[in-house]
Each structure stands twice: as structure tokens, then as C-alpha cells.
PDB file of N, CA, C and O in Angstrom:
ATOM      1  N   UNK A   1     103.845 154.709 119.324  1.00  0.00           N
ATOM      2  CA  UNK A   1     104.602 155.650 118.523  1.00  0.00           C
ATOM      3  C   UNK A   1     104.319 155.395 117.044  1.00  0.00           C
ATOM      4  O   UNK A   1     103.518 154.472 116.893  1.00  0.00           O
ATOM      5  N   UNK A   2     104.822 156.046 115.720  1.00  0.00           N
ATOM      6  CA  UNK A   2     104.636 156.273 114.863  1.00  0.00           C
ATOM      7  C   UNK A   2     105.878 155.098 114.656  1.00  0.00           C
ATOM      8  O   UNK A   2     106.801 154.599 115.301  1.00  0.00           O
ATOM      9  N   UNK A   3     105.050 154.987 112.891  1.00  0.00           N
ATOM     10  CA  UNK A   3     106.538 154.365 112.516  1.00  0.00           C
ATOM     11  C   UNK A   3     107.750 155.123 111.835  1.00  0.00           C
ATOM     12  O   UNK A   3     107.753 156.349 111.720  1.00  0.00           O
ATOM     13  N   UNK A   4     108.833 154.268 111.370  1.00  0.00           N
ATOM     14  CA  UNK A   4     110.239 155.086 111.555  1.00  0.00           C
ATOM     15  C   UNK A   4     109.988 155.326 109.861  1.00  0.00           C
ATOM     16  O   UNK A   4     109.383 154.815 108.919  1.00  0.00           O
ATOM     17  N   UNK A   5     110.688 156.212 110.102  1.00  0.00           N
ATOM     18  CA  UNK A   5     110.500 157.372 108.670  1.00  0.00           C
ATOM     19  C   UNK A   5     112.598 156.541 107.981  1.00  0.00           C
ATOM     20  O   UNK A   5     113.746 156.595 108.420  1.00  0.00           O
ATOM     21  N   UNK A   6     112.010 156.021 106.964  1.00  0.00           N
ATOM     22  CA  UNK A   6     113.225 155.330 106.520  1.00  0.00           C
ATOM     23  C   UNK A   6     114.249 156.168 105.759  1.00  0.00           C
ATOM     24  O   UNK A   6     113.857 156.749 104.747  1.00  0.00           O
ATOM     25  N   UNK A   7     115.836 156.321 106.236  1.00  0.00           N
ATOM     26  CA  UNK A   7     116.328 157.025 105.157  1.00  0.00           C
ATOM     27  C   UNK A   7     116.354 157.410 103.541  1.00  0.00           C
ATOM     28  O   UNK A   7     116.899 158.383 103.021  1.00  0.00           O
ATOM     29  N   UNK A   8     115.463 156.155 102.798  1.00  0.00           N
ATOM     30  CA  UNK A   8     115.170 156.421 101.359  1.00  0.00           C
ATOM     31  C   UNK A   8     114.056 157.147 101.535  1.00  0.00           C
ATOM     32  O   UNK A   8     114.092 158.243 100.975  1.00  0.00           O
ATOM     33  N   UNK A   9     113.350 156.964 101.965  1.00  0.00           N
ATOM     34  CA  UNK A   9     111.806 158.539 102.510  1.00  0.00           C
ATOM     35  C   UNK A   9     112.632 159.807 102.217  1.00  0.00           C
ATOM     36  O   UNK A   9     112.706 160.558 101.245  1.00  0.00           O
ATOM     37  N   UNK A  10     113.427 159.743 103.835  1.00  0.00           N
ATOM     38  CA  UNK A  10     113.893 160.982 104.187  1.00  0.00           C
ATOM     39  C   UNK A  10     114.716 161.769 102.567  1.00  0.00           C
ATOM     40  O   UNK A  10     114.438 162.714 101.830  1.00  0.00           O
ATOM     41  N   UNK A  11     115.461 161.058 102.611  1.00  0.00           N
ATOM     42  CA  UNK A  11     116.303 161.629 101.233  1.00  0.00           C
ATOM     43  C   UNK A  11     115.783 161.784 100.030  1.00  0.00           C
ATOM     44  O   UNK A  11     116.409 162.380  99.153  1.00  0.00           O
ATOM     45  N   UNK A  12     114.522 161.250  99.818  1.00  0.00           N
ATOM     46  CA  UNK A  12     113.637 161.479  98.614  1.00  0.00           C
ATOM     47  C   UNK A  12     113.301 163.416  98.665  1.00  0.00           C
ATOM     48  O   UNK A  12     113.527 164.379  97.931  1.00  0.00           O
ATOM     49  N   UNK A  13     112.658 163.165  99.984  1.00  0.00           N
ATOM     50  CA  UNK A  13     111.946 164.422 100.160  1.00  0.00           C
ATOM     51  C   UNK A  13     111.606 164.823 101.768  1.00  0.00           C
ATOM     52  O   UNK A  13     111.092 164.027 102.554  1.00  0.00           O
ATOM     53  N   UNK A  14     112.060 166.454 102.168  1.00  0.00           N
ATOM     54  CA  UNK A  14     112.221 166.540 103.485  1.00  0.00           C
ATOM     55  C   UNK A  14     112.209 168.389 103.110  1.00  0.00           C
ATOM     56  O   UNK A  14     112.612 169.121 102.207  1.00  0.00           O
ATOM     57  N   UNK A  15     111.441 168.536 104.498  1.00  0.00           N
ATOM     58  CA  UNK A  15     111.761 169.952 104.470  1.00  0.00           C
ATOM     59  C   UNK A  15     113.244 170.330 105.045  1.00  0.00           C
ATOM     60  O   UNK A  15     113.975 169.859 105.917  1.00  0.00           O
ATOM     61  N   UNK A  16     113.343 171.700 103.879  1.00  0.00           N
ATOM     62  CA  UNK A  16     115.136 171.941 103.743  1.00  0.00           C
ATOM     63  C   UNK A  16     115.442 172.016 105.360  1.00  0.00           C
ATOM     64  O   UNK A  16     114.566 172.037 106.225  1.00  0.00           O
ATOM     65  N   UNK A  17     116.768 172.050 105.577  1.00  0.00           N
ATOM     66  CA  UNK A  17     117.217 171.904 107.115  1.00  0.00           C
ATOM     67  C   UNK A  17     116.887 170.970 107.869  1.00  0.00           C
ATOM     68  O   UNK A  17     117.493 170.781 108.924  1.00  0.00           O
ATOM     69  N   UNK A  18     115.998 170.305 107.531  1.00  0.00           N
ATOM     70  CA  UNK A  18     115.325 169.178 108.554  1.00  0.00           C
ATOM     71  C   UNK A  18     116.336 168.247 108.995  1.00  0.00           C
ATOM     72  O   UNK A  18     117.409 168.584 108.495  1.00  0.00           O
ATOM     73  N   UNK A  19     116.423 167.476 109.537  1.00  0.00           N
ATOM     74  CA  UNK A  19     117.523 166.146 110.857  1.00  0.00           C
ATOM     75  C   UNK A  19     116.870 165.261 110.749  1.00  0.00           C
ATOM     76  O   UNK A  19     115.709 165.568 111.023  1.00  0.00           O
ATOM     77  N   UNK A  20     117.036 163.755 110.346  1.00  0.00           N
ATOM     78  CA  UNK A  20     116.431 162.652 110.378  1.00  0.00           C
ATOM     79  C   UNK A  20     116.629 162.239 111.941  1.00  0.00           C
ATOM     80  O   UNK A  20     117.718 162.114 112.501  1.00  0.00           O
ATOM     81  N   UNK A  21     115.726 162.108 112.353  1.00  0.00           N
ATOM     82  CA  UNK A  21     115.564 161.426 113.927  1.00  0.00           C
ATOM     83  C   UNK A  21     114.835 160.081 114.041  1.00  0.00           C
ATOM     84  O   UNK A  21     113.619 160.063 114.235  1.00  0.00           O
ATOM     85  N   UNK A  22     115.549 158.960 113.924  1.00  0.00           N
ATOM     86  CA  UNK A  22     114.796 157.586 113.937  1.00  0.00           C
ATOM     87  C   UNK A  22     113.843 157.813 115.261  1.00  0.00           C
ATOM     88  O   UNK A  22     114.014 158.817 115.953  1.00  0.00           O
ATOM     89  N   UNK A  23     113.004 157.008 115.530  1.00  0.00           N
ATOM     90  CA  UNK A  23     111.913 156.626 116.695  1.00  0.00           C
ATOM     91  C   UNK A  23     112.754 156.119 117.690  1.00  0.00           C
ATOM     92  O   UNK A  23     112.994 156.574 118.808  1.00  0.00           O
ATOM     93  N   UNK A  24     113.190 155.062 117.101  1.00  0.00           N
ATOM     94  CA  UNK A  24     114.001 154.133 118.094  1.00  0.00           C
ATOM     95  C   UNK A  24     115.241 154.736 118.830  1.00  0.00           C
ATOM     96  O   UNK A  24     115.721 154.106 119.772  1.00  0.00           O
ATOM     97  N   UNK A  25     115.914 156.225 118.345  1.00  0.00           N
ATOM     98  CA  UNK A  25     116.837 156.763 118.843  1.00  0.00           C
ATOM     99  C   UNK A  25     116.307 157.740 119.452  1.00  0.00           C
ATOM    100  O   UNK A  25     117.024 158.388 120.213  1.00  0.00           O
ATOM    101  N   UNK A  26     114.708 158.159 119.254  1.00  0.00           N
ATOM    102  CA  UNK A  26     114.833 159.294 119.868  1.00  0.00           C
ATOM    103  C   UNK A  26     114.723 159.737 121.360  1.00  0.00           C
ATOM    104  O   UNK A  26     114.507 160.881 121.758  1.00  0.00           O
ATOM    105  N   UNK A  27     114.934 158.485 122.197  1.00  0.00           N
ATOM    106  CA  UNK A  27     115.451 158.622 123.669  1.00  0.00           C
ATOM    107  C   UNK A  27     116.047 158.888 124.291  1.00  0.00           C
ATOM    108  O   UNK A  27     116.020 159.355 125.430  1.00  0.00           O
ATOM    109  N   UNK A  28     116.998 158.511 123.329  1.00  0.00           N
ATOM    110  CA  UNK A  28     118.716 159.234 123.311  1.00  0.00           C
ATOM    111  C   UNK A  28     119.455 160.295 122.685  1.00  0.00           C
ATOM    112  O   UNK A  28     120.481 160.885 123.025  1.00  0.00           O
ATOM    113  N   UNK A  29     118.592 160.415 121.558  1.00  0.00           N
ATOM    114  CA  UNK A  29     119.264 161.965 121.159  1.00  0.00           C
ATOM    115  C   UNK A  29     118.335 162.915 121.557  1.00  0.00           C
ATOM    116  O   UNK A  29     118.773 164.056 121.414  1.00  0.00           O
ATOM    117  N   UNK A  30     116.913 162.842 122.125  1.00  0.00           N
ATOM    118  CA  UNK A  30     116.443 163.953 122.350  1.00  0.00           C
ATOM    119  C   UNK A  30     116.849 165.049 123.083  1.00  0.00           C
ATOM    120  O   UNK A  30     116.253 166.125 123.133  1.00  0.00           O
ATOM    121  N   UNK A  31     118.193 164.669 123.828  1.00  0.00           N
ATOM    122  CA  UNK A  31     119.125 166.137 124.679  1.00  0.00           C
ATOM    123  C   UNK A  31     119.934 166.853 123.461  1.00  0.00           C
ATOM    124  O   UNK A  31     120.435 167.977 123.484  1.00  0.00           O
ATOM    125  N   UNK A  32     119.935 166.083 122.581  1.00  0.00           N
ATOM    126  CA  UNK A  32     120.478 166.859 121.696  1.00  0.00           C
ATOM    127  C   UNK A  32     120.128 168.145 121.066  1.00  0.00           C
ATOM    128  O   UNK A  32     120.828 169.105 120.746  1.00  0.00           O
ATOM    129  N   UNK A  33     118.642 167.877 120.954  1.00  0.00           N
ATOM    130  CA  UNK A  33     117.820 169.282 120.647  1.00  0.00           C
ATOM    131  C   UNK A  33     117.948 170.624 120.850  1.00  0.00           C
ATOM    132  O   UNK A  33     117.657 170.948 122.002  1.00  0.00           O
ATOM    133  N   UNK A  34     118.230 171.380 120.247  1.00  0.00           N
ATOM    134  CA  UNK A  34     118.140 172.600 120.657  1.00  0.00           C
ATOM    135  C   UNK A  34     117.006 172.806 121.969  1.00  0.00           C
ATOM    136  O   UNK A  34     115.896 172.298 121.807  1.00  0.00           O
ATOM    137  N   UNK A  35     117.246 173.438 123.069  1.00  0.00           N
ATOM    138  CA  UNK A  35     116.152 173.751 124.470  1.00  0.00           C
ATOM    139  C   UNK A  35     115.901 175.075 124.337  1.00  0.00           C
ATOM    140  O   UNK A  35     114.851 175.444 124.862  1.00  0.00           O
ATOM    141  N   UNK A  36     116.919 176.363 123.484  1.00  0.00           N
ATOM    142  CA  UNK A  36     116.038 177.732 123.388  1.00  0.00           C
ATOM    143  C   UNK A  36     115.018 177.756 122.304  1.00  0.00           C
ATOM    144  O   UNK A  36     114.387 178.809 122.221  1.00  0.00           O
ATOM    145  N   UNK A  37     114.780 176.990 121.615  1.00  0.00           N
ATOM    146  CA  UNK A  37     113.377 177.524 120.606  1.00  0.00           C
ATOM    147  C   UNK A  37     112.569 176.026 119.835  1.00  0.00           C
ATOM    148  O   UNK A  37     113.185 175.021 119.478  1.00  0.00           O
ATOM    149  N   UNK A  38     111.488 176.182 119.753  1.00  0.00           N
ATOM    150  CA  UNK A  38     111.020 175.068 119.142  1.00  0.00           C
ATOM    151  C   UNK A  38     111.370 174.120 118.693  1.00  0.00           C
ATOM    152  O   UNK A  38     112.384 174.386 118.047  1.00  0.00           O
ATOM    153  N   UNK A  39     111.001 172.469 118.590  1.00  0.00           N
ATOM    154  CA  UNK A  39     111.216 171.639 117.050  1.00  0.00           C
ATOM    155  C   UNK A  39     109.872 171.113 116.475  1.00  0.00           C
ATOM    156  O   UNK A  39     108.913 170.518 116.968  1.00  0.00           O
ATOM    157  N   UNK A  40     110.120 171.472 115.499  1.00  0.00           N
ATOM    158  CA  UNK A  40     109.057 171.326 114.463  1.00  0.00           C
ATOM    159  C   UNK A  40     109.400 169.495 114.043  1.00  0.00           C
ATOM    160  O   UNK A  40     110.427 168.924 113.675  1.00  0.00           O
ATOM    161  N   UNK A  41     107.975 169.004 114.322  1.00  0.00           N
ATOM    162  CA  UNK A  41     108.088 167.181 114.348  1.00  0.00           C
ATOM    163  C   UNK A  41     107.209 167.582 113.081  1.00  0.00           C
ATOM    164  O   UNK A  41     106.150 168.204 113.152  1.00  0.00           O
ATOM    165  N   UNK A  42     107.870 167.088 111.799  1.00  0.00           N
ATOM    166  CA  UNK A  42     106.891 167.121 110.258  1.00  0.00           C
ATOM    167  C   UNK A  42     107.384 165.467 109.544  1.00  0.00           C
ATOM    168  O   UNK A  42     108.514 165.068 109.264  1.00  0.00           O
ATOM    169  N   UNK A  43     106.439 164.974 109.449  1.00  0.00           N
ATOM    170  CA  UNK A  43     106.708 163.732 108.896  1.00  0.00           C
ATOM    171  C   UNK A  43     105.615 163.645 107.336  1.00  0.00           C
ATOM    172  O   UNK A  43     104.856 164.604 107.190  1.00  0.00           O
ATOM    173  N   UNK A  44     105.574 162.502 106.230  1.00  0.00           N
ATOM    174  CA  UNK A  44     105.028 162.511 105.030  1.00  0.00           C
ATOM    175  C   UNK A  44     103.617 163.170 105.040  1.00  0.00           C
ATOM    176  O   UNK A  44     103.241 164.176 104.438  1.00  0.00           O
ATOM    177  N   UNK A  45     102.957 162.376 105.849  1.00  0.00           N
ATOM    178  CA  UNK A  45     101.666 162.370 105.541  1.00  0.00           C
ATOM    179  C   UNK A  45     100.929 163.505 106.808  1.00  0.00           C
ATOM    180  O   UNK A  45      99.720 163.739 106.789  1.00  0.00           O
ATOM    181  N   UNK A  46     101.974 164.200 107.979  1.00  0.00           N
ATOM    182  CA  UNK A  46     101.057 164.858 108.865  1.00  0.00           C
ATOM    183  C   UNK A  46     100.299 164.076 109.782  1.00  0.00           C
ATOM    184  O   UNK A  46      99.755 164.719 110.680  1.00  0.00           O
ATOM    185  N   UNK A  47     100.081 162.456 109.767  1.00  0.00           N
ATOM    186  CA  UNK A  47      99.084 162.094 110.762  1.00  0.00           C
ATOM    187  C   UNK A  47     100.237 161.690 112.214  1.00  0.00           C
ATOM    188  O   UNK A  47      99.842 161.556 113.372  1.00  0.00           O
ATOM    189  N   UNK A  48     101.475 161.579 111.821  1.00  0.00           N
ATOM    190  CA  UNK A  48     101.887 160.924 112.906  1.00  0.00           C
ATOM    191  C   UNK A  48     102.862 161.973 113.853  1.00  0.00           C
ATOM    192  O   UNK A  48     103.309 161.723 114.972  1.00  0.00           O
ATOM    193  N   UNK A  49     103.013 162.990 113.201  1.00  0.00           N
ATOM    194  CA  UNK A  49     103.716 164.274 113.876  1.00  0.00           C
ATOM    195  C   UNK A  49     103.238 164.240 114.758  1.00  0.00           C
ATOM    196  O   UNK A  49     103.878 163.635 115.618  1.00  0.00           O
ATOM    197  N   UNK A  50     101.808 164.827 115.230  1.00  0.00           N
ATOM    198  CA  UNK A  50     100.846 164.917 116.800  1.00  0.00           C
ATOM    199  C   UNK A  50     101.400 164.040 117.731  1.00  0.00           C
ATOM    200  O   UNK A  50     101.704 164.387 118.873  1.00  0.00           O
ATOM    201  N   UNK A  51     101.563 162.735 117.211  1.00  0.00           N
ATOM    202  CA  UNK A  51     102.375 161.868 118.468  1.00  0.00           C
ATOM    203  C   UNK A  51     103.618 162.231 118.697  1.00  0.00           C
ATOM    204  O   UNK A  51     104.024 162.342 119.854  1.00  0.00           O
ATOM    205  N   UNK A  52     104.197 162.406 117.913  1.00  0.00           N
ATOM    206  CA  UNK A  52     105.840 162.438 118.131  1.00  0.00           C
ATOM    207  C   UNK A  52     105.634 163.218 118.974  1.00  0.00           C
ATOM    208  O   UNK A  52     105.818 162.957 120.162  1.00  0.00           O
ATOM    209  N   UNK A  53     105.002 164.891 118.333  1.00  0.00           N
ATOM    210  CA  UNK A  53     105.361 166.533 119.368  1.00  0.00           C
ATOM    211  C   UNK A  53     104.737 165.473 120.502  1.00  0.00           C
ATOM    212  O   UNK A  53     105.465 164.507 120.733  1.00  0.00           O
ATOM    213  N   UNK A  54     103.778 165.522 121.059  1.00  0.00           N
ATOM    214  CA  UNK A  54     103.378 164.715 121.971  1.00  0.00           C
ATOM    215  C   UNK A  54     103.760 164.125 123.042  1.00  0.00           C
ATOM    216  O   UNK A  54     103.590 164.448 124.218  1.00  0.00           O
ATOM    217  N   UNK A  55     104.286 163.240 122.583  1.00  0.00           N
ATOM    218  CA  UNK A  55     105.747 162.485 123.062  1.00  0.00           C
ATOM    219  C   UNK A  55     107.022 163.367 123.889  1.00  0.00           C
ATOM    220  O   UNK A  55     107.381 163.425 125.065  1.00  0.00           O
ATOM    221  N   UNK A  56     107.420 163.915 122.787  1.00  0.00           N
ATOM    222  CA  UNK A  56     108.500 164.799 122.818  1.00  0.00           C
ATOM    223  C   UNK A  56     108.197 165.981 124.186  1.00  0.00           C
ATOM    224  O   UNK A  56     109.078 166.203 125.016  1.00  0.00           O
ATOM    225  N   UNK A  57     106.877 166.634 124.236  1.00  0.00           N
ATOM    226  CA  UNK A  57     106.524 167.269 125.055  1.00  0.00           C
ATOM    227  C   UNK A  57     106.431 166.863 126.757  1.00  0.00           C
ATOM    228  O   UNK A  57     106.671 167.479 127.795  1.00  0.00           O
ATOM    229  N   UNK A  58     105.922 165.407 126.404  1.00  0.00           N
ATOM    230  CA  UNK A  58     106.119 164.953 127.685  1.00  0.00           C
ATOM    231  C   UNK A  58     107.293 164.712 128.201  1.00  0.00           C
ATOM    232  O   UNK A  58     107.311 164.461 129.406  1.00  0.00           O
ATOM    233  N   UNK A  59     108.505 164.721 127.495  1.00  0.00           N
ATOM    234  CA  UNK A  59     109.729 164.698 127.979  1.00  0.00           C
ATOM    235  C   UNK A  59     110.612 165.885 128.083  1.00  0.00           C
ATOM    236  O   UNK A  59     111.843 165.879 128.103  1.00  0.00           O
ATOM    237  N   UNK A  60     109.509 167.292 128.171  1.00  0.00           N
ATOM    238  CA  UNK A  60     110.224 168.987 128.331  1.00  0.00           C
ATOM    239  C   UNK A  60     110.872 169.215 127.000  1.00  0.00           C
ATOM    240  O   UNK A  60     111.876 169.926 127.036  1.00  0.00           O
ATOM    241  N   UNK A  61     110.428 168.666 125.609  1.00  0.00           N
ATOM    242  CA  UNK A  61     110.642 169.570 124.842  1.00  0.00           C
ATOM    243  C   UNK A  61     109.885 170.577 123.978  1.00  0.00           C
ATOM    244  O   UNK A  61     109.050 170.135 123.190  1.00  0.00           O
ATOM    245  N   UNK A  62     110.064 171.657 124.043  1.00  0.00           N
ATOM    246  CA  UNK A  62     109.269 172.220 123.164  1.00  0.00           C
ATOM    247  C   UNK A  62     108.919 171.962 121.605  1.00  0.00           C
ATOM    248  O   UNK A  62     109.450 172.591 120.690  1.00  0.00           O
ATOM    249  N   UNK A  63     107.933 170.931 121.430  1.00  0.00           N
ATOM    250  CA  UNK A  63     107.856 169.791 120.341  1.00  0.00           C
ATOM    251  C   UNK A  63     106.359 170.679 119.230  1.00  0.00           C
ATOM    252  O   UNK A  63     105.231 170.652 119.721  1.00  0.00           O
ATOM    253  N   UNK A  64     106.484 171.101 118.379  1.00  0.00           N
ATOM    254  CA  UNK A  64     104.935 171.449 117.606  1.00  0.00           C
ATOM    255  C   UNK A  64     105.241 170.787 116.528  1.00  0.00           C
ATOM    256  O   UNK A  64     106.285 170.740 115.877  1.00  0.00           O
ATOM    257  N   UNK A  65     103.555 169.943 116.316  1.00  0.00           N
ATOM    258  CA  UNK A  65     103.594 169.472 115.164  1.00  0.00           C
ATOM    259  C   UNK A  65     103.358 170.253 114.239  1.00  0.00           C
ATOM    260  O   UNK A  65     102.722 171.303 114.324  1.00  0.00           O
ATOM    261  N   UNK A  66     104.118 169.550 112.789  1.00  0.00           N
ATOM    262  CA  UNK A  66     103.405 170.805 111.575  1.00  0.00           C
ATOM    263  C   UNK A  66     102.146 170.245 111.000  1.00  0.00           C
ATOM    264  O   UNK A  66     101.939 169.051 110.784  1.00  0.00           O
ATOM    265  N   UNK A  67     101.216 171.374 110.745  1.00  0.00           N
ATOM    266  CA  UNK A  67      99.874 171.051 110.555  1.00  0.00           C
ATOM    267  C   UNK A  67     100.512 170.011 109.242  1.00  0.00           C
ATOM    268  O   UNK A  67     100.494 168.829 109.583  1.00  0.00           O
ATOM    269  N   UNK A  68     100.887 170.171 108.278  1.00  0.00           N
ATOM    270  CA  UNK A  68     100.780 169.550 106.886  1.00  0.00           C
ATOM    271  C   UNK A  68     101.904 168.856 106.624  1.00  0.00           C
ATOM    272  O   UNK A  68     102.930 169.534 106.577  1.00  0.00           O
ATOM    273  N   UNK A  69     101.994 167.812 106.458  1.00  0.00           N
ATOM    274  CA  UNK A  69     103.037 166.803 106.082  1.00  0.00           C
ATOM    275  C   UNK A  69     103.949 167.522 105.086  1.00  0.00           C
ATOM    276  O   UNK A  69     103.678 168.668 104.729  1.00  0.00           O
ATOM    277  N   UNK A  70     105.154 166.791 104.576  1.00  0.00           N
ATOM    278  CA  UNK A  70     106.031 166.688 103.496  1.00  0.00           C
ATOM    279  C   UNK A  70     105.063 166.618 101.867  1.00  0.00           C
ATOM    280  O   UNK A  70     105.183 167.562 101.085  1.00  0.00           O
ATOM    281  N   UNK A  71     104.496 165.875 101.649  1.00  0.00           N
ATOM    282  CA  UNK A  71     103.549 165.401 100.790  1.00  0.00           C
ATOM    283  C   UNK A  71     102.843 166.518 100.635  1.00  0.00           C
ATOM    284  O   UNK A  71     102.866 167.200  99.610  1.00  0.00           O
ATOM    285  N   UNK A  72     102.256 166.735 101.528  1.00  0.00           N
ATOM    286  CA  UNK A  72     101.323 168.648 101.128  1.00  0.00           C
ATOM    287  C   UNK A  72     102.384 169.948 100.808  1.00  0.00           C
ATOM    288  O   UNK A  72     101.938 170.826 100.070  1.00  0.00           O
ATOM    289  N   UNK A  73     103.377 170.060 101.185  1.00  0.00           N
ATOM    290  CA  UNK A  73     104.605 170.764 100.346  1.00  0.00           C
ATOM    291  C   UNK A  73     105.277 170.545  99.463  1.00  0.00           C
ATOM    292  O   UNK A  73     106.077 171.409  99.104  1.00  0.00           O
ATOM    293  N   UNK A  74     105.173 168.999  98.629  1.00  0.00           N
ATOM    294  CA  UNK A  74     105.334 169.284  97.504  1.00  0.00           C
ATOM    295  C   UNK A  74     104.061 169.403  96.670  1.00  0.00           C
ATOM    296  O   UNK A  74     104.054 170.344  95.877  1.00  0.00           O
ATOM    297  N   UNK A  75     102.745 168.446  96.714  1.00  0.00           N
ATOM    298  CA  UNK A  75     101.652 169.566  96.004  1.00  0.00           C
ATOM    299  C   UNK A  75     101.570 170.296  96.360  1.00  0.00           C
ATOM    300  O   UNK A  75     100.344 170.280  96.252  1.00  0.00           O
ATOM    301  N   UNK A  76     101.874 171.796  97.131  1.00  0.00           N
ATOM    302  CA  UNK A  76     101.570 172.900  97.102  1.00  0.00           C
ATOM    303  C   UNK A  76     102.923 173.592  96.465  1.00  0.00           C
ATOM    304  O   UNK A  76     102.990 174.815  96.587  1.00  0.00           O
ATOM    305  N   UNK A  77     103.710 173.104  95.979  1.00  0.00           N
ATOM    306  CA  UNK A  77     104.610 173.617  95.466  1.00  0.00           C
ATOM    307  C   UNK A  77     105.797 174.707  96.822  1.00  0.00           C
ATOM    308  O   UNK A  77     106.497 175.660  96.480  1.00  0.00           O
ATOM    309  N   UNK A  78     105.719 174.357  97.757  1.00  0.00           N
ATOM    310  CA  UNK A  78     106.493 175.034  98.558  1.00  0.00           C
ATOM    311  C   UNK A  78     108.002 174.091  98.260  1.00  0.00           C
ATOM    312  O   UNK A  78     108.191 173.257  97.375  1.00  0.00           O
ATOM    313  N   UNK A  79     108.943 174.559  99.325  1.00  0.00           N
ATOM    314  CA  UNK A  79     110.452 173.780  99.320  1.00  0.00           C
ATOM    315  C   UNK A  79     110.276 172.556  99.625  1.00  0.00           C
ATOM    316  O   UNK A  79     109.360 172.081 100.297  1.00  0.00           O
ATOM    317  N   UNK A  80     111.559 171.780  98.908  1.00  0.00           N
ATOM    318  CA  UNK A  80     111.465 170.242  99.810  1.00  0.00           C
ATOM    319  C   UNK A  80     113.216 170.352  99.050  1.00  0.00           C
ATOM    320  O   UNK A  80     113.851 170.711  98.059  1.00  0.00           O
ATOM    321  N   UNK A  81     113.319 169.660 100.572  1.00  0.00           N
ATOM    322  CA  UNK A  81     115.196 169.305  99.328  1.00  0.00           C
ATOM    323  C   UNK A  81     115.153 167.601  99.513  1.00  0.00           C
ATOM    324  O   UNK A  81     114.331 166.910 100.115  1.00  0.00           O
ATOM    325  N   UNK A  82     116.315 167.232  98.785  1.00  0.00           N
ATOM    326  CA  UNK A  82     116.439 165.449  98.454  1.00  0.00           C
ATOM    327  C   UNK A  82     117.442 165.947  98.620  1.00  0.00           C
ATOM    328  O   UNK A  82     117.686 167.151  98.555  1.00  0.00           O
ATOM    329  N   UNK A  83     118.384 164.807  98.931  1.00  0.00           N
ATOM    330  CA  UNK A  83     119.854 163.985  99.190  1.00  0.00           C
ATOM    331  C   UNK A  83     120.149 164.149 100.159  1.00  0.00           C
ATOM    332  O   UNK A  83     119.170 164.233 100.901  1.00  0.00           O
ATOM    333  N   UNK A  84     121.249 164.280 100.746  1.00  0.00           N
ATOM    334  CA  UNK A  84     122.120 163.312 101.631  1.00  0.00           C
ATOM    335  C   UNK A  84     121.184 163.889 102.927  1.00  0.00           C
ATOM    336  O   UNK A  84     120.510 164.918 102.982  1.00  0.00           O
ATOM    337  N   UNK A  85     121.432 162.683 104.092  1.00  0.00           N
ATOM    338  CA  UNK A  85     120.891 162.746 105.108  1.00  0.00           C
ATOM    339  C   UNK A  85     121.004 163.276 106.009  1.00  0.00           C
ATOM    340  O   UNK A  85     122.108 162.916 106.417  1.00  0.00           O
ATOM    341  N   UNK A  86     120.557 164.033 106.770  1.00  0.00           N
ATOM    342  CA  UNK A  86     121.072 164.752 108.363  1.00  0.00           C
ATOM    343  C   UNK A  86     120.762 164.161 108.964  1.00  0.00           C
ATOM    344  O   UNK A  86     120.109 163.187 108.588  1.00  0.00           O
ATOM    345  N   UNK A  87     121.036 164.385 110.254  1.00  0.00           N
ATOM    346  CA  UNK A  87     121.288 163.338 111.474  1.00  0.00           C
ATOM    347  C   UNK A  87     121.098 164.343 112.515  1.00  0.00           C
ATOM    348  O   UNK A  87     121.769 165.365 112.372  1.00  0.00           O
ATOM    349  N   UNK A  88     120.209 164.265 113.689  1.00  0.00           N
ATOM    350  CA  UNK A  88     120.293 164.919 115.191  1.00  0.00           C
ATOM    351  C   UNK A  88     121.384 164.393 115.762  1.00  0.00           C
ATOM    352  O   UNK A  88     121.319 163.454 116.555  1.00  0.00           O
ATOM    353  N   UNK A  89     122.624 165.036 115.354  1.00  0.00           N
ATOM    354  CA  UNK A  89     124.042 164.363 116.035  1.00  0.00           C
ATOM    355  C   UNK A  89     124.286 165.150 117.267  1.00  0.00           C
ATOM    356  O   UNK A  89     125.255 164.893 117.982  1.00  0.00           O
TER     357      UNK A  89
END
């Protein structure tokens, strides 16, 4: 698996709406997921999403990675929000 995306990451910079989902939890909250429509697995850099969706897929969720990290939306000037953290509760 990828490594865990740390809450000072997350809260720096995250696409808006996004849910922080540790690695280590995501065994257990993955029923949490919405099951009618996609989740989009987007992490900094884009290389480690593919595993997660991956992952995630092999366990029946409908998991797509996003082609382009966090990091490529803010040089491209698209959205990113900072502060407080969400949670896949």
C-alpha cells in the first residue's frame, strides 16, 4: 500500500469536499463509502492513487484514480481548499 497521507498534508491542501481516509483505517471504514456512485482516490503526487483505487476495487468498490495529484491542481491553478479535516465517518 501507499503511505498514509498525514493530517498536516491533508489540511495544507486537498481537493474541496474531499474525506481524509488513513490507510490503516481503510478496512474499516471502507463500508462507509458511498456504493451508488464512484470514489475518486486523489492523493499529492498521483503516483499512489492507482493502488489505493486498486485496492479499493478489489474489495467491490467503485474506486477511480485521479489522473493528477493535489500538487498538479494547485500549479494548474484549479481548486484546492486548506483547513479543518474531514473524516470518512
Amino acid at each position: 500500500m501507499a503511505r498514509e497521507v498525514t493530517q498536516e498534508a491533508f489540511a495544507a491542501g486537498h481537493v474541496p469536499g474531499a474525506l481524509l481516509m488513513p490507510l490503516r483505517s481503510a478496512p474499516t471504514q471502507c463500508g462507509e463509502l458511498p456504493a451508488d456512485r464512484p470514489v475518486y482516490v486523489i492523493r499529492a503526487g498521483g503516483n499512489h492513487s492507482m493502488t489505493v483505487a486498486d485496492w479499493m476495487n478489489s474489495r467491490g468498490i467503485d474506486a477511480r484514480s485521479a489522473a493528477d495529484g493535489t500538487s498538479v491542481r494547485v500549479r494548474g491553478g484549479r481548486p484546492v481548499a486548506a483547513g479543518p479535516i474531514g473524516h470518512a465517518a
